[in-house]
C-alpha positions in Angstrom: 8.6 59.0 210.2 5.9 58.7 213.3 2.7 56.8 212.5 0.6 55.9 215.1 -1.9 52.9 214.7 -5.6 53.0 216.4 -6.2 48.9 216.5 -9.7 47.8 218.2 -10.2 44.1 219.0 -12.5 42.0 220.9 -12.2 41.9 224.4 -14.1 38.5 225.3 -15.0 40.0 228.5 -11.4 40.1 229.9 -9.5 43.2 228.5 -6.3 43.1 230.4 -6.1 39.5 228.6 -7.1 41.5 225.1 -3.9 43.6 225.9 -1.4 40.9 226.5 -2.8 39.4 223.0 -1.8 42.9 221.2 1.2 43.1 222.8 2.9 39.8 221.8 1.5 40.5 218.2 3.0 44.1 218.3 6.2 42.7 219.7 9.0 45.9 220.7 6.7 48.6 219.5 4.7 51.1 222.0 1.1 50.5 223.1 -1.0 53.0 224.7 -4.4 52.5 226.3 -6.6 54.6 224.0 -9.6 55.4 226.2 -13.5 55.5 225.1 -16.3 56.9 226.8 -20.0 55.2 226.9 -21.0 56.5 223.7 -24.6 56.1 222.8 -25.2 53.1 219.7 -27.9 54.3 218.3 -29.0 52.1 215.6 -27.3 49.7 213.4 -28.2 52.0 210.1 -27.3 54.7 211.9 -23.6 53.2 212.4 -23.2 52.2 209.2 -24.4 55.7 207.8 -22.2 56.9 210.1 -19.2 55.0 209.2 -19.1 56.5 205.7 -19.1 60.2 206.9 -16.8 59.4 209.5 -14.5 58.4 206.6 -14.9 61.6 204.5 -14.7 63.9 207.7 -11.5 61.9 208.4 -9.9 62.8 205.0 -11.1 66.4 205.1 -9.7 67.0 209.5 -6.0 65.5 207.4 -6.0 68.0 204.8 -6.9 70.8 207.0 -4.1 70.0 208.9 -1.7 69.8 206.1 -3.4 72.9 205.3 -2.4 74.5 208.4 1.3 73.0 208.1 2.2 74.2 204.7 0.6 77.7 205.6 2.8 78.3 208.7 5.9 77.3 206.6 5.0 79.6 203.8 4.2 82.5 206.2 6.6 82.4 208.8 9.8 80.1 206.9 10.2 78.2 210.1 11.6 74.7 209.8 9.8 71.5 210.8 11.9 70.9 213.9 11.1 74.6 215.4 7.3 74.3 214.2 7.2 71.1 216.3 8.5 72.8 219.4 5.8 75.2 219.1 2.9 73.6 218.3 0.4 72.2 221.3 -2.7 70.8 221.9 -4.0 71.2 225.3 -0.5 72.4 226.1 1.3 69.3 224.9 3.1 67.9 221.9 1.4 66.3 219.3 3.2 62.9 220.2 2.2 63.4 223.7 -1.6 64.0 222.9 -2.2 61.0 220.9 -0.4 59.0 223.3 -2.1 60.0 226.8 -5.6 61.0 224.6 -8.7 61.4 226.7 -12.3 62.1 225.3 -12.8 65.9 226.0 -16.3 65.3 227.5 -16.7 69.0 228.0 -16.8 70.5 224.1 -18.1 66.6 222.8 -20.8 65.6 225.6 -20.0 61.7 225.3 -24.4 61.5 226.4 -25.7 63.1 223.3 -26.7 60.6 219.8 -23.5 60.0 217.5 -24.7 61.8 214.9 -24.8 65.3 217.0 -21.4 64.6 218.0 -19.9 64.1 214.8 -21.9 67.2 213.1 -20.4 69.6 216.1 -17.0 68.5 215.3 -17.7 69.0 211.5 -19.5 72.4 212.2 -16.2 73.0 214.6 -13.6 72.3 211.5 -16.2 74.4 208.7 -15.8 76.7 210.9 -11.6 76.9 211.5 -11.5 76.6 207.6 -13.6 79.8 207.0 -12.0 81.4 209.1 -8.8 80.2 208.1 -9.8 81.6 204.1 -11.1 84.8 205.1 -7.4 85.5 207.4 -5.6 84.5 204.1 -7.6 86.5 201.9 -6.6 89.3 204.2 -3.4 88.5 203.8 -3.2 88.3 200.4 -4.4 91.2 199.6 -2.2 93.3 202.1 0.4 91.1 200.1 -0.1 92.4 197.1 -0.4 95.8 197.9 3.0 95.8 199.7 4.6 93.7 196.5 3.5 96.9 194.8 5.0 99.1 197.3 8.3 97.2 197.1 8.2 96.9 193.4 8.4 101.0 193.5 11.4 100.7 195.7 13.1 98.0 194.3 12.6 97.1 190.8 14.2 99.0 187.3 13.9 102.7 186.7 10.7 101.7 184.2 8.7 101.1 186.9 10.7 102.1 190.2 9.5 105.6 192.2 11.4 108.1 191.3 11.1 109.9 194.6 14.6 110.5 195.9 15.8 110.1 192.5 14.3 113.2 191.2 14.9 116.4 192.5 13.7 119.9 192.7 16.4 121.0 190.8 15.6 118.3 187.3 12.4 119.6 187.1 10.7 123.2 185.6 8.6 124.8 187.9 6.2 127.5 188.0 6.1 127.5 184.3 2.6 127.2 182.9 3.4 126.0 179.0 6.4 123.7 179.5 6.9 120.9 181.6 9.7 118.1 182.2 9.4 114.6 181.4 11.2 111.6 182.6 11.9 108.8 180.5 13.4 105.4 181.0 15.2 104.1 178.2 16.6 100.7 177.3 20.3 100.5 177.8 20.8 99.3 174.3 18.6 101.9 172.8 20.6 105.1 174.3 21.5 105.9 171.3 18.3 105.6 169.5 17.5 108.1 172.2 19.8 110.6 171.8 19.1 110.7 167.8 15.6 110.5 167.7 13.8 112.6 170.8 13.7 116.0 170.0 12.0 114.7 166.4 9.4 112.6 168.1 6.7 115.0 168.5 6.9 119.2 167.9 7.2 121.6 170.8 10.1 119.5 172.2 12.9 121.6 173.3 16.2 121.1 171.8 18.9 119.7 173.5 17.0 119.2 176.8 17.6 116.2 178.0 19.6 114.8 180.7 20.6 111.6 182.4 19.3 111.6 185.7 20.1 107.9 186.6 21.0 104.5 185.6 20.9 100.8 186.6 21.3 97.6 185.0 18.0 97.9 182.2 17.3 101.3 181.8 18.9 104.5 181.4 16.4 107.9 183.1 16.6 110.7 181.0 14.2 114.1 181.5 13.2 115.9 178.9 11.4 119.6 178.4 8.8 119.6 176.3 5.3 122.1 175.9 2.3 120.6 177.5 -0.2 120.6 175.0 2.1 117.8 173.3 2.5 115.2 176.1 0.3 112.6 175.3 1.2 112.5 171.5 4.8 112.3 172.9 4.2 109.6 175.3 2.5 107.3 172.2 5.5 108.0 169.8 8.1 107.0 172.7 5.9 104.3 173.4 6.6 102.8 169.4 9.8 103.1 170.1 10.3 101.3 173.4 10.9 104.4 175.4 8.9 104.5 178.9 7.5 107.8 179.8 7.5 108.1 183.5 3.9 109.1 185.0 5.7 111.8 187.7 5.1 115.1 188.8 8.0 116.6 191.3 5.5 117.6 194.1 6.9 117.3 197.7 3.5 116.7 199.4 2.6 113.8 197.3 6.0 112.3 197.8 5.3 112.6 201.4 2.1 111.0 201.1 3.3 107.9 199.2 6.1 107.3 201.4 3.4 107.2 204.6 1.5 104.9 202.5 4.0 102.8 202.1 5.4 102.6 205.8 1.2 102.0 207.1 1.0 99.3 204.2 4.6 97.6 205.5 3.5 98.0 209.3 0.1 96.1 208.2 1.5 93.5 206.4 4.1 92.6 209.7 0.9 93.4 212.4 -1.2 90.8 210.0 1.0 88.1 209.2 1.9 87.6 213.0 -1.8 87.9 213.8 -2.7 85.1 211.4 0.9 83.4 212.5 -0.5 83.2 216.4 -4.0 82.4 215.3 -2.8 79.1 213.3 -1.0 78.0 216.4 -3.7 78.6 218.5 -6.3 77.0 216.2 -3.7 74.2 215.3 -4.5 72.5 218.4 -8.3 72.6 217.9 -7.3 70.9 214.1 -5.5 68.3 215.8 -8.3 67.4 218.8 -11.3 67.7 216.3 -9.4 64.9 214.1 -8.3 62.4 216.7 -11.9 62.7 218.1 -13.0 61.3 214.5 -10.4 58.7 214.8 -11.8 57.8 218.4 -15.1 57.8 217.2 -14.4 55.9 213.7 -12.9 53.4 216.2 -16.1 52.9 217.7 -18.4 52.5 215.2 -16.4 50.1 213.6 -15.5 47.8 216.9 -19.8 48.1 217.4 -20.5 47.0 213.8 -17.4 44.8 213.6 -18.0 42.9 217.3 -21.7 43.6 218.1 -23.3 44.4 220.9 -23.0 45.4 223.7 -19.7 46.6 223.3 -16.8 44.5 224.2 -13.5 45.7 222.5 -10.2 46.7 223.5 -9.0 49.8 221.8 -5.1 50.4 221.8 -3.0 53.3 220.3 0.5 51.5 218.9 3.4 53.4 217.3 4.9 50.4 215.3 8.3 50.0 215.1 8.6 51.1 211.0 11.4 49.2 209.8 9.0 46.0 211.1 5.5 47.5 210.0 4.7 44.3 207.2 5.9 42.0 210.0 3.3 43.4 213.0 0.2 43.6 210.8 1.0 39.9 209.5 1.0 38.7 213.2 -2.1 40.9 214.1 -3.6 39.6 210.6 -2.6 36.2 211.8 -3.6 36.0 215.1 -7.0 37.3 214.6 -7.5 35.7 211.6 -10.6 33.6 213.3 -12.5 36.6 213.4 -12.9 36.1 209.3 -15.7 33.7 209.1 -17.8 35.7 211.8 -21.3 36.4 211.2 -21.2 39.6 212.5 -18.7 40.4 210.0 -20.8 39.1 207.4 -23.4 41.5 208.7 -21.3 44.5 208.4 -20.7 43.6 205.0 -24.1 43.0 203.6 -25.1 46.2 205.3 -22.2 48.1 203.9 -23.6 47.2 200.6 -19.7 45.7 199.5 -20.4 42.4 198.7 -18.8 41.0 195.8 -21.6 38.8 194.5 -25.2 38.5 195.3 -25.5 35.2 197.0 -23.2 36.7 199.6 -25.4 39.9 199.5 -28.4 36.8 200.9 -26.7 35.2 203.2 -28.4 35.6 206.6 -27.6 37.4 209.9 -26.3 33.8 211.1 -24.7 32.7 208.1 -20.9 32.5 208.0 -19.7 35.2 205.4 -15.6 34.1 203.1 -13.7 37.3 204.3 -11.5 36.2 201.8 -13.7 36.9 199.1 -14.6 40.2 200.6 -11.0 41.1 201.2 -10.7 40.9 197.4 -12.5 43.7 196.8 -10.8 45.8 200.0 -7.4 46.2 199.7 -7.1 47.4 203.3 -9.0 45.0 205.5 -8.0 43.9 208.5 -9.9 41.3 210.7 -9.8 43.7 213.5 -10.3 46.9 213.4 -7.6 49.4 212.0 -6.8 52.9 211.6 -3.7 54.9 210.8 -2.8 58.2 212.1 0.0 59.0 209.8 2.1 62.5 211.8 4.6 63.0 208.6 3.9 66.4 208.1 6.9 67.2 209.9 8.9 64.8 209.4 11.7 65.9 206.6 13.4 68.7 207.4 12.8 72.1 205.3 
């Protein structure tokens, strides 16, 4: 299992000392320097607005990239371990991303108001998950017309095509009252068959039918009968669980179908690796669009958690996980005077989460029970925390 946690705390004005701090708390596991450009504040309501959407845009970028992880299993059966070799961002590993990340300044200009940012990388991911629906619809339906195709070629003589199993020489030609028919019978009704055909409807020559082939369901006979009679024959076979077969012996129309079916194979193969290549190349995009809104949820909580001006060190850790409850109880520990902080008392009153309304009145100055408030969020941590769980490949398939 990899899992990466994004941890922000205060700085005090001496970061390399902030760092030494983490790593003692951390103890064996990595840390990474997880650097933040100068991102414009803004205001405080702007931040805290902010903070919501940056949590539902968070939970949206994940399942787009489960999305795109289940889809390239389904499509091209690859297992995790060769889907991992192949998929890059910025021409690295996944692992090697989050771990070296930079803020592209060039597609996120780090100088423009939060709120433009975060609705480019929104419009950015709308935009990968149209285009992602409208490649599988494509798909699907190429899908199902080739399912029909193969269900011609490869399923029971009821619903099979009969090209290649009919020939020239079953069939009556040139004859402008009679005509042959083929039906597929049920094994167990052969019999039945036999007995009853040449009584199902008038006009049905005697003694004209023949086996023409067999598998394990149905058994295809032919059958001569007058023209004029077909459709009442068809109905009365029908009641007694005999297929008529909808075929005409024509050589052109065979030909036809068979092309048909080779450009409808051909387009399926030519479609499914054009969608195969585009989910790689647009995986990368998935993956730099979501750690962005990690970077950025990062921010916005360190500004409304610490204040300003900004003075927080932000750290990427891949925790040892057989000691995960350990590390978070000395982080929890060690920063555990950061509770009582008015600032954090501000960032709850203007998050609207207090649990009772004399907290809701306390003032700006006021020291705020993080206990109380940790009641009522499960997750809180007295510095700031995020988790960038990479399991999707994780268990082998």
């Amino acid at each position: 299992m990899t899992l990466y946690w994004l941890i922000s705390v205060p700085a005090h004005g001496d970061g390399h000392a902030a760092w030494r701090d983490v790593k003692r708390c951390v103890s064996d596991s990595e840390i990474h320097d997880f650097l933040l450009p100068a991102l414009k504040i803004g205001t405080l309501d702007t931040l805290v607005k902010l903070s919501d959407e940056l949590s539902k845009h968070d939970t949206a970028c994940e399942a787009t990239v489960t999305k795109f992880i289940d889809t390239l299993h389904n499509l091209t059966d690859a297992s995790n371990k060769e889907l991992a070799a192949t998929l890059q961002v910025d021409g690295k590993s996944v692992d090697q991303y989050v771990k070296t990340f930079s803020w592209n300044n060039s597609k996120y200009r780090s100088d423009r108001a939060l709120p433009e940012v975060v609705a480019q990388i929104a419009d950015s991911m709308a935009s990968i998950e149209n285009q992602l629906k409208t490649k599988l619809t494509q798909y699907n339906a190429i899908k199902n017309s080739l399912a029909t195709v193969r269900r011609k070629q490869t399923g029971n003589l009821s619903v099979k095509s009969l090209n290649g199993i009919v020939s020239r020489d079953d069939c009556i030609s040139q004859s402008e009252f009679l005509q042959t028919v083929f039906v597929a019978v049920p094994r167990n009704l052969t019999k039945d068959w036999m007995n009853s055909y040449e009584r199902l409807t008038d006009m049905v020559v005697p003694r004209s039918s023949k086996k023409i082939a067999e598998d394990s369901e149905y058994v295809l006979y032919s059958v001569v009968l007058f023209r004029r009679v077909l459709d009442e024959f068809s109905n009365k076979a029908r009641d007694m669980r005999f297929i008529v077969r909808d075929f005409v012996y024509d050589e052109e129309a065979m030909a036809r179908d068979r092309a048909m079916a080779e450009e409808v194979i051909e387009q399926e193969e030519d479609l499914l690796d054009n969608i195969s290549e585009w989910l790689k190349d647009s995986f990368g995009d998935v993956i730099a669009a979501w750690i962005h809104i990690k970077a950025l949820r990062v921010f916005v909580e360190s500004v409304l958690r610490y204040g300003i001006p900004p003075d927080f060190l932000p750290v990427l850790v891949t925790p040892n996980t057989k000691q995960t409850s350990k590390i978070r109880q000395q982080l929890a520990d060690f920063y555990s005077y950061l509770e009582t902080s008015s600032r954090a008392s501000e960032r709850a009153k203007l998050a609207g989460k207090t649990k009772s309304s004399k907290a809701a009145a306390q003032t700006e100055d006021s020291a705020f029970d993080m206990h109380e408030f940790s009641t009522i969020l499960s997750d809180y941590t007295p510095y700031v925390f995020f988790e960038i769980p990479w399991t999707f490949l994780d268990e082998e398939r």
